[in-house]
MARVEXTOR-110353 format. One line per field, with one value per residue: residue number from 1; x, z, y of N, C-alpha, C in turn; residue in three letters. Coordinates in pm, 1 decimal. Atoms other than C-alpha are relative to their C-alpha. Example, Ala and Ser with C-alpha at 12.3 -4.5 7.8 and 13.67 -1.06 7.14 Angstrom:
BEGIN
i	c(1;2)
n.c1	c(89.0;-82.0)
n.c3	c(0.0;-6.0)
n.c2	c(-119.0;-119.0)
ca.c1	c(1230.0;1367.0)
ca.c3	c(780.0;714.0)
ca.c2	c(-450.0;-106.0)
c.c1	c(90.0;-77.0)
c.c3	c(0.0;73.0)
c.c2	c(120.0;109.0)
aa	c(ALA;SER)
//
This chain:
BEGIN
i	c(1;2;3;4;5;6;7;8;9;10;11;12;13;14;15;16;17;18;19;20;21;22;23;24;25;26;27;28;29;30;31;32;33;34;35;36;37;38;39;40;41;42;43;44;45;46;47;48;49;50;51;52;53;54;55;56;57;58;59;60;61;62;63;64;65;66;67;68;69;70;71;72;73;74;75;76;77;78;79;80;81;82;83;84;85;86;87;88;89;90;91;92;93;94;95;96;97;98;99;100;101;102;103;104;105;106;107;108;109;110;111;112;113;114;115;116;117;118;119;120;121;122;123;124;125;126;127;128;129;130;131;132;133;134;135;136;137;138;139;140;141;142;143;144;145;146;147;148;149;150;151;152;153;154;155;156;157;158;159;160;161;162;163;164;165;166;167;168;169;170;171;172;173;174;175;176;177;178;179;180;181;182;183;184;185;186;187;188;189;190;191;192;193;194;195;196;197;198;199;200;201;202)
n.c1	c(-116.9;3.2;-110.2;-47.3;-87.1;-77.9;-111.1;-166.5;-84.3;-130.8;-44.4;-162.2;22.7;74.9;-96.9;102.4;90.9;92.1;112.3;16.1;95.7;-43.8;90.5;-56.9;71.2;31.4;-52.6;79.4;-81.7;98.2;24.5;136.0;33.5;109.5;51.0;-108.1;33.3;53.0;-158.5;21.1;-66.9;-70.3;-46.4;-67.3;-163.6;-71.2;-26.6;-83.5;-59.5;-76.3;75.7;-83.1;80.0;91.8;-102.5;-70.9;118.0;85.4;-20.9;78.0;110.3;20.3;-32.2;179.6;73.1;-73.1;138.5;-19.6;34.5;-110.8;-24.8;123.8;-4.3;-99.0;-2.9;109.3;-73.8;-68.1;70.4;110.4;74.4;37.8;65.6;87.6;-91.7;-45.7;119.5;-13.1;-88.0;34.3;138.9;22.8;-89.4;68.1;82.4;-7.7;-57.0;130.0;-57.7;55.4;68.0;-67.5;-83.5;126.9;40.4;-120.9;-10.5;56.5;-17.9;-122.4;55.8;47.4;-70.9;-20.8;72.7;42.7;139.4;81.5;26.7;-53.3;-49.0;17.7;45.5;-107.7;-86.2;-127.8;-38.3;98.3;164.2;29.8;56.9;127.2;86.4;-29.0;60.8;146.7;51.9;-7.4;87.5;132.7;81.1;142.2;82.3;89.2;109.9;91.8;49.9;50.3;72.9;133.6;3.4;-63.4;97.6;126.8;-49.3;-27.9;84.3;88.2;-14.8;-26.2;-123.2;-68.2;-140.6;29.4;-82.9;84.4;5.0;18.3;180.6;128.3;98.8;127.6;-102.5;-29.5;-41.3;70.2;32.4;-100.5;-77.8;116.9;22.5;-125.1;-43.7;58.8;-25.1;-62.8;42.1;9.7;-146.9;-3.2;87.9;-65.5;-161.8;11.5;82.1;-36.2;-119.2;-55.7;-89.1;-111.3;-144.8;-86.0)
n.c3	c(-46.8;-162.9;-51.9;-137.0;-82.5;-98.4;-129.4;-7.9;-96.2;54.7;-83.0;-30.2;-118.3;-103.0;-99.8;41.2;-89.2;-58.4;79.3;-69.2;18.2;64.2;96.8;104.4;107.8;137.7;144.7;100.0;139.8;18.3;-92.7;-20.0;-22.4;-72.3;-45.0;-98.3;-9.1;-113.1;-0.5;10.2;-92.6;9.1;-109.5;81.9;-26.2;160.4;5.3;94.7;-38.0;143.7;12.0;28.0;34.6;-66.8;-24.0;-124.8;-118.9;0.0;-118.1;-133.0;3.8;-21.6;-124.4;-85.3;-32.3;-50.8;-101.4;-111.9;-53.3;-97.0;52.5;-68.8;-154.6;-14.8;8.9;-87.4;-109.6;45.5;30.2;-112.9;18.2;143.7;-40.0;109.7;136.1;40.4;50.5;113.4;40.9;-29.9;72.0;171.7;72.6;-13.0;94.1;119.1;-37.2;-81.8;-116.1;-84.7;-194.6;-70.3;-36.8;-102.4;-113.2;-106.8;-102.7;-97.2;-95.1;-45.4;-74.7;-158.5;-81.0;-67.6;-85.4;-99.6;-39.8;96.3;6.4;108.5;85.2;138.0;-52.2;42.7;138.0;-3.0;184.6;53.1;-9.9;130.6;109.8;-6.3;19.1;178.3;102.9;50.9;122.1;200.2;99.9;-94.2;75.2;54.6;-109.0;-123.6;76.0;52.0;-83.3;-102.9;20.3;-35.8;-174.8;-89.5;59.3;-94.2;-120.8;-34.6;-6.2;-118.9;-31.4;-111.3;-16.7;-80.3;-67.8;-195.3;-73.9;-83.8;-11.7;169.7;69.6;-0.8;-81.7;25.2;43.6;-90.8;-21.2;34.8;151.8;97.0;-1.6;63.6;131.3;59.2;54.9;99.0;145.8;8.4;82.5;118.2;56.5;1.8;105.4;162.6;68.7;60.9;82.2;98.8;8.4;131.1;74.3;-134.4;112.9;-16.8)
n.c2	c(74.8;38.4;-76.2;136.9;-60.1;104.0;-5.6;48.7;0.3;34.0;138.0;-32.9;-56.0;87.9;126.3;144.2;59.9;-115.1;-72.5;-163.6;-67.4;-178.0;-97.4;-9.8;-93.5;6.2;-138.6;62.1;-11.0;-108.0;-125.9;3.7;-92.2;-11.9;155.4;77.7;73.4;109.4;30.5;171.8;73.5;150.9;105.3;72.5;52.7;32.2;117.3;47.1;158.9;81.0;127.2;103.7;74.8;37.4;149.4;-5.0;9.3;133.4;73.7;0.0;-2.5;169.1;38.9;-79.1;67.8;175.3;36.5;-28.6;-151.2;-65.1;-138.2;-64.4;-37.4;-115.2;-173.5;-90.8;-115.4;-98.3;-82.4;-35.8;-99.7;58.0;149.3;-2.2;-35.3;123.0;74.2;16.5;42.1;156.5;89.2;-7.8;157.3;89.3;-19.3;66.2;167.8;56.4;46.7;-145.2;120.1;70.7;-136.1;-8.3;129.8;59.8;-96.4;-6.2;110.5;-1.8;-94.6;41.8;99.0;-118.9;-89.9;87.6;-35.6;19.6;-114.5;-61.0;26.1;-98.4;-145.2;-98.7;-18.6;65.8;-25.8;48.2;-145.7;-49.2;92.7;47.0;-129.0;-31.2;120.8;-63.4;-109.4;-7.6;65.2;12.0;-72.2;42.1;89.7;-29.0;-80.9;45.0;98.4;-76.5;-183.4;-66.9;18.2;-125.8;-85.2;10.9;-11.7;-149.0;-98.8;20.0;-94.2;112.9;18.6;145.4;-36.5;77.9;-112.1;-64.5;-175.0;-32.8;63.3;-130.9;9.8;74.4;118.0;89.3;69.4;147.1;-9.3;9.5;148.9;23.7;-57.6;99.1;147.6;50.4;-62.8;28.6;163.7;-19.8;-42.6;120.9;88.4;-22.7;34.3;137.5;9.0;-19.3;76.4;57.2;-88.8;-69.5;9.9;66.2)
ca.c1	c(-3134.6;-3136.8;-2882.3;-2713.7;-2520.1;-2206.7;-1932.2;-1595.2;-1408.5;-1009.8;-961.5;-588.2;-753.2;-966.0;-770.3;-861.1;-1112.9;-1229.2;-1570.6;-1632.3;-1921.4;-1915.1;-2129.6;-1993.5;-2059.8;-2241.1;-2123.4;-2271.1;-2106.4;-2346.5;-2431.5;-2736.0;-2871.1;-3021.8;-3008.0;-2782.3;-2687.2;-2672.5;-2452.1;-2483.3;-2384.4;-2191.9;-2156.9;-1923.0;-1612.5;-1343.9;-1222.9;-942.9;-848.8;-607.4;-844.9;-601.0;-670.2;-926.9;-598.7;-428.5;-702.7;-757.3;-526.9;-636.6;-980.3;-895.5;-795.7;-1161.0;-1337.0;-1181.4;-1467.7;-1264.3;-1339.0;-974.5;-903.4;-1266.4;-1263.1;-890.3;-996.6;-1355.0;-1074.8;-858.7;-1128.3;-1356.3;-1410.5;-1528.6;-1745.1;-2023.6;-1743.0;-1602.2;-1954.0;-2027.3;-1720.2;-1766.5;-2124.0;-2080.3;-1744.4;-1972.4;-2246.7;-2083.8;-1920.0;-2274.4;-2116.5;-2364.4;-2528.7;-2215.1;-2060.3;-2429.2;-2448.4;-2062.8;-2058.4;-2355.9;-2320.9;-1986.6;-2163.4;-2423.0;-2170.4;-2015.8;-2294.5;-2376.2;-2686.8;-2992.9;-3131.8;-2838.7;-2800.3;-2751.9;-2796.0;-2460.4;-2307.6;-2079.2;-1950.7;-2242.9;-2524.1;-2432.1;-2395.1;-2738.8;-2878.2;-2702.1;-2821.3;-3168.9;-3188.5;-3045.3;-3287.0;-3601.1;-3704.7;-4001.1;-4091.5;-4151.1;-4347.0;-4525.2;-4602.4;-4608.3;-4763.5;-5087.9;-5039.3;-4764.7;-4996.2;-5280.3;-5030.7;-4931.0;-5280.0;-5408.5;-5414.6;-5405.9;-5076.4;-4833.5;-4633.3;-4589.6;-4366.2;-4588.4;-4405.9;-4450.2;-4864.4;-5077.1;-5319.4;-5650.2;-5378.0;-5414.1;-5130.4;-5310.1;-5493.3;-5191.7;-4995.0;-5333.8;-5300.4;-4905.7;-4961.7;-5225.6;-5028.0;-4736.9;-4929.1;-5094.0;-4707.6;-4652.6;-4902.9;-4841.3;-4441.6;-4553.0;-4869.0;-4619.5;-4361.8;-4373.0;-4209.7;-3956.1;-3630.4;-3354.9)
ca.c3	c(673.1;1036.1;1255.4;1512.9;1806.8;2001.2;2244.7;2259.7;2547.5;2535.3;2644.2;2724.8;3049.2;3192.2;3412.0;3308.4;3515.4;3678.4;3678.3;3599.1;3615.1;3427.8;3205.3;2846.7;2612.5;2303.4;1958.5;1647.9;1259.5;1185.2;1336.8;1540.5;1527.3;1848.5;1996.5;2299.0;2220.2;2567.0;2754.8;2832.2;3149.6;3135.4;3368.0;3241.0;3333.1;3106.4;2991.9;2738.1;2658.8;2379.7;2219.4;2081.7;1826.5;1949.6;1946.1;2208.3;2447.1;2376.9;2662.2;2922.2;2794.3;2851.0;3201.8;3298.5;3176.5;3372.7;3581.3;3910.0;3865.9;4035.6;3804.9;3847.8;4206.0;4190.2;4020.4;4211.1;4490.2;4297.1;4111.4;4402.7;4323.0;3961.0;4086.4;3786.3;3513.9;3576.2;3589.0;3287.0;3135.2;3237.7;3151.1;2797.9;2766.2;2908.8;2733.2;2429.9;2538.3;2646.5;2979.3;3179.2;3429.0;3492.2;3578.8;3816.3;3962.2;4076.4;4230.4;4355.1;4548.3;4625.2;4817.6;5011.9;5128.2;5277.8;5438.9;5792.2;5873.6;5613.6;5659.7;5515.1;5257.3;4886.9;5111.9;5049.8;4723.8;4600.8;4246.7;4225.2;4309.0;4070.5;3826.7;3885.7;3878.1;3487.8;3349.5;3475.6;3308.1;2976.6;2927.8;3221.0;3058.5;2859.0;3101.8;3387.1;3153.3;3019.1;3361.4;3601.2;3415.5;3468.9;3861.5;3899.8;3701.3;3964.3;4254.9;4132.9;4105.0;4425.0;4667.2;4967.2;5187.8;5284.6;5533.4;5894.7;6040.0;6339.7;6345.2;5947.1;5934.7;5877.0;6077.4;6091.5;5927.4;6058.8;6072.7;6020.7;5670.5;5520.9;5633.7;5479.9;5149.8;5143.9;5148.4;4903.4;4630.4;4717.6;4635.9;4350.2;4211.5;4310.8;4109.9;3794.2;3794.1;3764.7;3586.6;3312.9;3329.8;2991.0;2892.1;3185.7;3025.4;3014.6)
ca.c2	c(27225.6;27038.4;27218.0;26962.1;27095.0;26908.7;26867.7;26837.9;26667.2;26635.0;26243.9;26361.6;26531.6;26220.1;25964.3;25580.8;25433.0;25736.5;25878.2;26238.9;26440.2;26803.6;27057.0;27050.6;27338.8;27292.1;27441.4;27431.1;27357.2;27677.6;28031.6;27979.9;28299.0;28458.4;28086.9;27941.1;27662.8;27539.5;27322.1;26904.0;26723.7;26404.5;26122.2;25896.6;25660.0;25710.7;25325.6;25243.1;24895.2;24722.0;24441.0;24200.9;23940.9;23689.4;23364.6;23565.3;23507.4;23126.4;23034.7;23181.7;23158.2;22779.0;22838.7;23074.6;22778.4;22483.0;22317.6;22408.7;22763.8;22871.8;23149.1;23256.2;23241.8;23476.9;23736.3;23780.6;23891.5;24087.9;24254.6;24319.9;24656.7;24593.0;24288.2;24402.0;24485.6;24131.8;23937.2;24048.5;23960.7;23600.5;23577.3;23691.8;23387.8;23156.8;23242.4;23179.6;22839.5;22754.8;22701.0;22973.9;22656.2;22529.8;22907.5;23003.8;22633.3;22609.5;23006.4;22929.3;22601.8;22746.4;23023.6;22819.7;22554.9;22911.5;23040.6;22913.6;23102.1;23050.6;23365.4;23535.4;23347.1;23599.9;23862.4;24004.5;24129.2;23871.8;23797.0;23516.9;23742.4;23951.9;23688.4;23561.6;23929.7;23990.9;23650.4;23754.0;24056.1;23939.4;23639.7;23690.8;24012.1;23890.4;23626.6;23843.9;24127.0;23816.9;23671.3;23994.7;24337.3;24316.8;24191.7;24493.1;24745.4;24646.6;24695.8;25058.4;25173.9;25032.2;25279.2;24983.1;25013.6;24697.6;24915.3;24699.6;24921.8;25038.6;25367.4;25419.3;25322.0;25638.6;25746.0;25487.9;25241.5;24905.3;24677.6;24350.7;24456.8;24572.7;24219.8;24082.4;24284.6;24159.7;23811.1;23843.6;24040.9;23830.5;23467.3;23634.4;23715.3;23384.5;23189.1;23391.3;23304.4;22950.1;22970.8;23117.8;22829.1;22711.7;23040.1;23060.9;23091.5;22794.0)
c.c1	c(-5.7;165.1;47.1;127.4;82.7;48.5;83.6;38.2;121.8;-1.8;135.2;-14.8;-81.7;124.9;-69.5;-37.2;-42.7;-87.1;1.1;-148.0;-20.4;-131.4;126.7;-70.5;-29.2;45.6;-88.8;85.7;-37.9;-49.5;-141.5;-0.5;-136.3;-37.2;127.7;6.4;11.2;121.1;-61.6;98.6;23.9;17.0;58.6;166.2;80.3;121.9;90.7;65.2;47.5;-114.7;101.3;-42.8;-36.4;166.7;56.4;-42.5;-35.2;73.7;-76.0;-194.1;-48.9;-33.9;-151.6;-79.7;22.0;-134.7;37.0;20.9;166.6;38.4;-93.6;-14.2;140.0;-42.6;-162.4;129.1;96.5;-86.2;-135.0;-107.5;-97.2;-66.9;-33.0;113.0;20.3;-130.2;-42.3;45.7;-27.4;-124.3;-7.5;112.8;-59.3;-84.2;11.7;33.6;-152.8;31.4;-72.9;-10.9;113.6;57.7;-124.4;10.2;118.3;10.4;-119.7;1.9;125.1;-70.5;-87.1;37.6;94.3;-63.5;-45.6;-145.3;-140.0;-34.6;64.3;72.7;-11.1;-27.1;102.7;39.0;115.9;-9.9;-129.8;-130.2;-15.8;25.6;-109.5;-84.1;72.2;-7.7;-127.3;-12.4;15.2;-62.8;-86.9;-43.8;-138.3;-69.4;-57.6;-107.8;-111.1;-96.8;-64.4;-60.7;-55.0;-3.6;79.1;-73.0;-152.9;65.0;37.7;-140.0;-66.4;48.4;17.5;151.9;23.3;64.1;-26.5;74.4;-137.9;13.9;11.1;-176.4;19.6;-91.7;-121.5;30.5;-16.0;77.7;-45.4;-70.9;81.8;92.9;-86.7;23.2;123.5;-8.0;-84.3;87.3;118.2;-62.9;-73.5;150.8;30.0;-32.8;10.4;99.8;-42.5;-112.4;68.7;123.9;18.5;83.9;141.0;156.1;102.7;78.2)
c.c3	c(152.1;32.7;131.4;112.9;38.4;61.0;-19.7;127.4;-15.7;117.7;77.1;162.9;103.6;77.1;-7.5;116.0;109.2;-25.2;-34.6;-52.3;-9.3;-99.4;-55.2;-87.5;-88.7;-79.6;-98.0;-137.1;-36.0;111.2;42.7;66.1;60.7;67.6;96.4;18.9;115.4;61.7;50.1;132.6;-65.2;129.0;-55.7;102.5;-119.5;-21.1;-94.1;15.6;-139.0;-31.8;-99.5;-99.4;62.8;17.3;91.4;90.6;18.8;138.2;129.6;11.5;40.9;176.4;95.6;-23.1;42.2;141.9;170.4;-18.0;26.7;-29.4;27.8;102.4;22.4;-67.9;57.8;124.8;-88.1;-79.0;50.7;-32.2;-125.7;6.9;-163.0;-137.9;-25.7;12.2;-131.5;-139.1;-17.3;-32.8;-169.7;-14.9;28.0;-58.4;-105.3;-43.1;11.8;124.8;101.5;147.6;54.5;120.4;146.8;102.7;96.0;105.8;84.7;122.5;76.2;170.8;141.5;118.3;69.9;95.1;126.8;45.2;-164.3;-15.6;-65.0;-74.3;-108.2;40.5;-34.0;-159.5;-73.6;-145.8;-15.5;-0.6;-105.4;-119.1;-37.7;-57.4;-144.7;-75.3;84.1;-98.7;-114.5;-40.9;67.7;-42.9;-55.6;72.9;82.5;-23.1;-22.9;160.8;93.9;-30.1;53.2;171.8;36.3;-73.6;143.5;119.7;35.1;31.8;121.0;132.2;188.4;57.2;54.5;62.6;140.8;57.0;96.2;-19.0;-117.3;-46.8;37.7;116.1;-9.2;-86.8;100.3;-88.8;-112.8;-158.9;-82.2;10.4;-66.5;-182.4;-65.4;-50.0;-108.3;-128.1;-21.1;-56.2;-136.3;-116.2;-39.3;-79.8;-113.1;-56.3;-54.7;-76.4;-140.4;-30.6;-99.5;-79.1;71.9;-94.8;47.4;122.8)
c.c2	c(-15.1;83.4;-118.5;103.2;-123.3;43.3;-60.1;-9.7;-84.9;-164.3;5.7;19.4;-100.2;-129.3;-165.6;-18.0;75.6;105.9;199.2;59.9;147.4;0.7;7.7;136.3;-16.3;110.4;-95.5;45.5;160.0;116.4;-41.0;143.6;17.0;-123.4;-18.3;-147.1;-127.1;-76.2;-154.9;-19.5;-165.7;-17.0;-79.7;-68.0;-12.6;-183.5;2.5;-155.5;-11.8;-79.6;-53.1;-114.6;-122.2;-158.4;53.1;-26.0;-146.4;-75.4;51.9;23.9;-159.0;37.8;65.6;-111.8;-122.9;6.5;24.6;132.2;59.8;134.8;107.9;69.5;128.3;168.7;63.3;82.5;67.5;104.1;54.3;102.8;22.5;-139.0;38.4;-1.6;-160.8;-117.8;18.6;-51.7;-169.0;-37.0;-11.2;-93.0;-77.7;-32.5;-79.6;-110.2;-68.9;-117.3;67.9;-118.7;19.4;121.1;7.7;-97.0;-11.9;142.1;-32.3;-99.6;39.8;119.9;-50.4;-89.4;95.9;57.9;-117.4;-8.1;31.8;156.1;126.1;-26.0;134.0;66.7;156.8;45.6;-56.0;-14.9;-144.4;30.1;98.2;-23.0;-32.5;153.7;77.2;-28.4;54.5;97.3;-26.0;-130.7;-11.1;123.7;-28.8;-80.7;66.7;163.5;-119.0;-44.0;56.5;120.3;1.3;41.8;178.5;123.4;34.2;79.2;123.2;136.9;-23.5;107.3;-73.9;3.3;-138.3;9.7;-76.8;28.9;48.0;136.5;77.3;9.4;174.6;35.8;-95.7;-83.5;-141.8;-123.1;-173.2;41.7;25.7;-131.3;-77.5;8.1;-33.7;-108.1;6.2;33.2;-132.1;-161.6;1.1;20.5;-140.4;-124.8;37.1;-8.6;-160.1;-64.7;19.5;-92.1;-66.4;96.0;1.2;-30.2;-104.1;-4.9)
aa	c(UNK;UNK;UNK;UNK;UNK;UNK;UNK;UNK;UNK;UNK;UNK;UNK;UNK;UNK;UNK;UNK;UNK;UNK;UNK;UNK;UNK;UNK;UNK;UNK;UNK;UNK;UNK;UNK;UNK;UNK;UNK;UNK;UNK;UNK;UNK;UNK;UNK;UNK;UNK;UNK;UNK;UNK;UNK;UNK;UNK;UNK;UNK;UNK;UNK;UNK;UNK;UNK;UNK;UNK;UNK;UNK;UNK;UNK;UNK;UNK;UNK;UNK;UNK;UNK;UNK;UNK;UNK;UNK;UNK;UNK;UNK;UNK;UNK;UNK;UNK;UNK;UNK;UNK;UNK;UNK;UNK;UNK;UNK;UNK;UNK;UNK;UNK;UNK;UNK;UNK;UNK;UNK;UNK;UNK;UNK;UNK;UNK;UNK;UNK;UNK;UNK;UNK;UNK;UNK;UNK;UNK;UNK;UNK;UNK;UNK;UNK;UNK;UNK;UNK;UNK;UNK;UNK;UNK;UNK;UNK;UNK;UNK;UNK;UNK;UNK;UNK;UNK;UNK;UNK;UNK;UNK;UNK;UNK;UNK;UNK;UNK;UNK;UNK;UNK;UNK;UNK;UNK;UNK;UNK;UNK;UNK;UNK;UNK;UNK;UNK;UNK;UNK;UNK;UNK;UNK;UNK;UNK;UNK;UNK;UNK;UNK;UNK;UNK;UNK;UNK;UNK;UNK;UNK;UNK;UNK;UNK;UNK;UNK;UNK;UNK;UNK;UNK;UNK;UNK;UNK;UNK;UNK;UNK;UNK;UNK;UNK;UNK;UNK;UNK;UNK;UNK;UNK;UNK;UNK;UNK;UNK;UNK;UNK;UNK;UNK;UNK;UNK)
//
C-alpha cells in the first residue's frame, strides 16, 4: 500500500491577495513508522473570487471590447499593481472573441504615439508590454524551439565570451573578439527567426 503524506492550511488565517511564504507540516492518513514525515514550504497568494454565471458578464464584456479601448485603458490605471493578473484577463476575452490583433495593435500604437524618444521605446513595463510578452508565450513556444535550439544549444556550450564591459573582460580578454562573437551569434539568431517563417505563429 502507497503511503501519501499532506498539509493542512486554515484559509480563515490568509488575508486575500496577500502572498505568504511558510513551512507546513506534513501528516500522514497512516503511522509512518520510524519516518519524519517532513515539512513543505509554500509560496503562494491567497485569491478568492465569486464566478458568476457567464450572462452577467456579457455587458461589460461588451464595453472591454469596444474598438476605443476606454475601459481597457481605465483599468490599466486602476489596476497598475496587478498589470500581469489583468493582461491575462484580457488576452484570454480577446482571445476568444478572436479580437487579440486588434487588442496588441491599438495598446501598441497607443504606446508609440506616447513615446518621444525611440530608444526608449517598450523599455518600460506597461500593460502592452506585458500583453505582447503573454501572447508570446502562449502561441511562440514551438516556433522559437523550432527555429532557435540548436543556435541557443551552440551558444551555451561555447566557451567564447560577449562581455564589452571593459571593467568585466577577463584577463587576456579582448574587447573587439567578443563584439565580433556578438554580432555573429546575434545574425545567426537572426537568420533562423526568418528562415523559420512559414511556422511563425498568426
Amino acid at each position: 500500500m502507497t503511503s501519501y503524506v499532506f498539509m493542512r492550511c486554515q484559509l480563515s488565517r490568509l488575508q486575500k491577495g496577500h502572498a505568504t511564504d511558510e513551512w507546513f507540516q506534513l501528516s500522514s492518513h497512516i503511522p509512518l513508522k520510524g519516518i519524519e514525515p517532513g515539512s513543505l514550504r509554500v509560496r503562494a497568494r491567497y485569491s478568492m473570487e465569486k464566478i458568476m454565471p457567464e450572462e452577467e458578464y456579457s455587458e461589460f464584456k461588451e464595453l472591454i471590447l469596444q474598438k476605443e479601448m476606454h475601459v481597457v485603458y481605465a483599468l490599466s490605471h486602476v489596476c497598475g499593481q496587478d498589470r500581469t493578473l489583468l493582461a491575462g484577463i484580457l488576452l484570454k476575452i480577446f482571445l476568444h472573441e478572436k479580437l487579440e490583433s486588434l487588442l496588441l495593435r491599438t495598446l501598441n500604437d497607443r504606446e508609440i504615439s506616447m513615446e518621444d524618444e525611440a530608444t526608449t521605446l517598450f523599455r518600460a513595463t506597461t500593460l502592452a508590454s506585458t500583453l505582447m510578452e503573454q501572447y508570446m508565450k502562449a502561441t511562440a513556444t514551438r516556433f522559437v524551439h523550432h527555429a532557435l535550439k540548436d543556435s541557443i544549444l551552440k551558444i551555451m556550450e561555447s566557451k567564447q565570451s560577449c562581455e564589452l564591459n571593459p571593467s568585466k573582460l577577463e584577463k587576456n580578454e579582448d574587447v573587439n573578439t567578443n563584439l565580433a562573437h556578438l554580432l555573429s551569434i546575434l545574425s545567426e539568431l537572426v537568420e533562423k527567426i526568418f528562415m523559420a517563417a512559414e511556422i511563425l505563429p498568426p
